[in-house]
C-alpha positions, 0 to 999 in steps of 0.5 A: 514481543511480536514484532510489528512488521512495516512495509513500502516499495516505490515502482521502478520507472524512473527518478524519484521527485520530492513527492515520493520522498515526502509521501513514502520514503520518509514516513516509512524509514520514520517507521523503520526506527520505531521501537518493537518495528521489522521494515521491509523496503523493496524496489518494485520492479516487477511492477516497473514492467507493467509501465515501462519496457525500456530495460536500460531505464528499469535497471537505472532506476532500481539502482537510484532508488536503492540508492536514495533509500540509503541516502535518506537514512535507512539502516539496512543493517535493521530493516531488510532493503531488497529487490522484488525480482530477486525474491522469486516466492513472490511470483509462486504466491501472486499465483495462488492469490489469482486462482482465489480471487474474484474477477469481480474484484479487479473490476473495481480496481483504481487502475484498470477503471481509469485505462478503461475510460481513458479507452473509452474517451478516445473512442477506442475498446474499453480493454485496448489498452489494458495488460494482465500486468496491470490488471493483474497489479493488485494481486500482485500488490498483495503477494508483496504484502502477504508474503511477509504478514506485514501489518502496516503499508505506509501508502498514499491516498490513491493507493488505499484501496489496493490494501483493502484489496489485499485484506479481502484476498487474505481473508478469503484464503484464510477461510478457504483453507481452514487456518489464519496464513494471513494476518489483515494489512492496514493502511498508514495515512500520513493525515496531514501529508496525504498527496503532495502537489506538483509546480501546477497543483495537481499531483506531482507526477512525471506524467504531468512534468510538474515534478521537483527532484529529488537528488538528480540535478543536485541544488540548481536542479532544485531552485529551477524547479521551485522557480516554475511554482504557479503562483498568482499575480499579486505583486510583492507588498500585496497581501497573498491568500498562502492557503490551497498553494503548491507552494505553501503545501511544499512548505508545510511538508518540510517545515514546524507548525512554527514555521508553517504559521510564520510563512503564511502571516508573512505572506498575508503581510505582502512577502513576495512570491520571489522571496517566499520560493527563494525560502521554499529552496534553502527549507528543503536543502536543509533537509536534503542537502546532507543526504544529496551528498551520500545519494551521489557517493552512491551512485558512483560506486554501484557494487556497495548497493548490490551487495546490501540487496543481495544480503537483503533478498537473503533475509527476506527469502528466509522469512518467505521460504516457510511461509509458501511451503504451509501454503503449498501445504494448504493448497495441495501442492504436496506430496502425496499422503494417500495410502496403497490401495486408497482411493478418495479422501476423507469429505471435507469438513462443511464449510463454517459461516464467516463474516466479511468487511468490505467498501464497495465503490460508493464508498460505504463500508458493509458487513456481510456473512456467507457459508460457502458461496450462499450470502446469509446477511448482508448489512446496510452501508456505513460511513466508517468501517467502525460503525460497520463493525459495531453494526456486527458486534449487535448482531453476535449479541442479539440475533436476528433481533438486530437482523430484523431492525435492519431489514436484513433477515434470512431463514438460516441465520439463526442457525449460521449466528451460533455455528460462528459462536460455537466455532469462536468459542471452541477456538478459544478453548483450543488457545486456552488449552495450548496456553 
């Protein structure tokens, strides 16, 4: 059985705070002890550098975050734990991801629109502000991925779309050179989780110093940072709307649905604030006490974390080494196979329609199918991209009848339809065959 390969990374900039550790760090080592599951855990320093050109600071914090994988429960004798920059095929891949992908595409990017705004509010260049580095973050994003086929990226909300990024540039390079290199990431969502809320209710953030830490400052840290919780006025004996809070939401991510019902009745009862905070405390160090204590062993001996990294950059290398070289293969990148006296190559097969999945930035899923550079079928938008993917499968099955009904008809589709079919179908003879 095929193992399903699960990966995350956390960029290395500073300390982590509760809100990584509820929104990547636990799902992901949940995860990691699936049954039939290969995780990949990697300190993403590289892009560290886009936001941080403090050295002392990027070096710190790549050891407290080994650190705290460790100490939450990560079994690196299974799952590969690693430093991006010690896995020098990530760069050669990002490389070959650039020279595919579309300008227009990183135009759309979460990231870069929010620097150029933020340009443009302070009445400043719309690019002022922007680097390669963080332009450039979402290929990068996708080496990471794509460089060892991983199937699921437990990731927050925000970071959806760079996924669906990562999709479109396999996609494209699959079709581009002929073979299935790539398999297509999803993205893991944990639904009820989703962003967890800072002391002031936005998300938690160290740009917005509303963060609860982690291990750093040990139990006081903790209960000074759950004292700062914004709550309203109500005094104890008043009864408390709980829903919506920062502190119910940091409550129902460290406790049962039981306990989750209990709180809130109580509150509505006329708990106080003081005393709700005061649980909040002792519910999260029932968790993290235990592994605060191996966080901090650690911590004060270095030399046991290098060596888990450097045996982890090891077996990520070996899984990576052989899949750059069929694409190195792919590209061209090799040796020459010309014969003396040879002068051209063989024409390049014409190329075959192809159908592509996407969501555009009104948030709509579209289905569109190109040869080449020319667009033969573009669909309506759809909500989800399930009803994308039925809107196709009645155009396999119907034709241009299908086209038709949504406006959406072009003079060679018919033609382009059964070159896809036939092109399905002889693949499927070949998978027989080699069976």
């Amino acid at each position: 059985m095929t193992p399903t390969r699960v990966l995350t990374g956390i960029t290395t900039t500073g300390t982590l705070h509760l809100g990584n550790y509820v929104g990547a760090i636990r799902p992901a080592i949940a995860a990691s002890r699936e049954p039939g599951v290969e995780s990949f855990f990697f300190m993403a320093d590289y892009h560290g550098l886009i936001k941080c050109d403090d050295p002392d600071r990027v070096e710190a914090s790549r050891l407290q975050i080994a650190a705290t994988w460790i100490a939450a429960g990560l079994d690196t004798d299974v799952a590969l734990l690693y430093r991006q920059s010690d896995v020098p095929e990530v760069c050669e891949l990002t490389w070959l991801l650039t020279c595919i992908t579309a300008k227009g595409q990183m135009n759309r990017a979460h990231a870069y629109k929010a620097a150029v705004d933020a340009s443009v509010a302070a009445g400043e260049e719309p690019d002022s502000n922007v680097t390669m580095g963080l332009y450039c973050y979402p290929i990068l994003m996708a080496a990471d991925i794509l460089l060892y086929n991983a199937h699921r990226i437990p990731v927050g909300k925000d970071q959806v779309q760079h996924i669906e990024m990562a999709r479109d540039v396999a996609q494209r390079f699959n079709h581009l050179y002929g073979d299935d290199f790539f398999v297509l990431p999803e993205a893991q969502v944990d639904a009820e989780m989703e962003l967890l809320p800072g002391l002031d209710g936005r998300k938690m953030s160290k740009s917005y110093d509303n963060v609860v830490p982690l291990f750093e400052g040990g139990l006081e840290a903790l209960k000074a940072a759950i004292a700062k919780i914004v709550t309203d006025s109500r005094e104890p004996g008043e009864p408390k709307e709980p829903e919506g809070t920062p502190l119910i939401q940091l409550w129902d991510a460290f406790s049962t649905r039981e306990e989750r019902a209990a709180l809130r009745s109580e509150l509505r009862a006329g708990l106080g604030w003081g005393a709700a905070k005061q649980r909040l405390v002792a519910q999260i160090d029932r968790e993290l006490g235990p592994m605060r204590a191996r966080y901090e062993h650690l911590m004060t001996h270095p030399d046991e974390i290098e060596a888990i990294l450097l045996q982890g950059a090891e077996r990520a290398r070996a899984i990576a080494r052989p899949l750059l070289a069929r694409l190195r293969e792919a590209v061209g990148l090799r040796r020459s196979r010309l014969l003396p006296g040879r002068q051209t190559l063989a024409p390049k097969a014409a190329a075959l329609p192809v159908p592509k999945q996407y969501r555009e930035s009104d948030g709509l899923f579209y289905v569109k199918l190109v040869q080449g550079d020319q667009l033969l079928l573009l669909s309506p938008g759809f909500a989800q991209g399930k009803e994308a993917g039925q809107w196709w499968a009645q155009v396999k099955r119907e034709g241009r009848v299908a086209a038709t009904a949504a406006q959406q008809v072009h003079d060679r589709l018919d033609e382009a339809l059964a070159q896809l079919r036939a092109a399905e179908a002889d693949k499927k003879a070949s998978q027989a065959a080699a069976d």
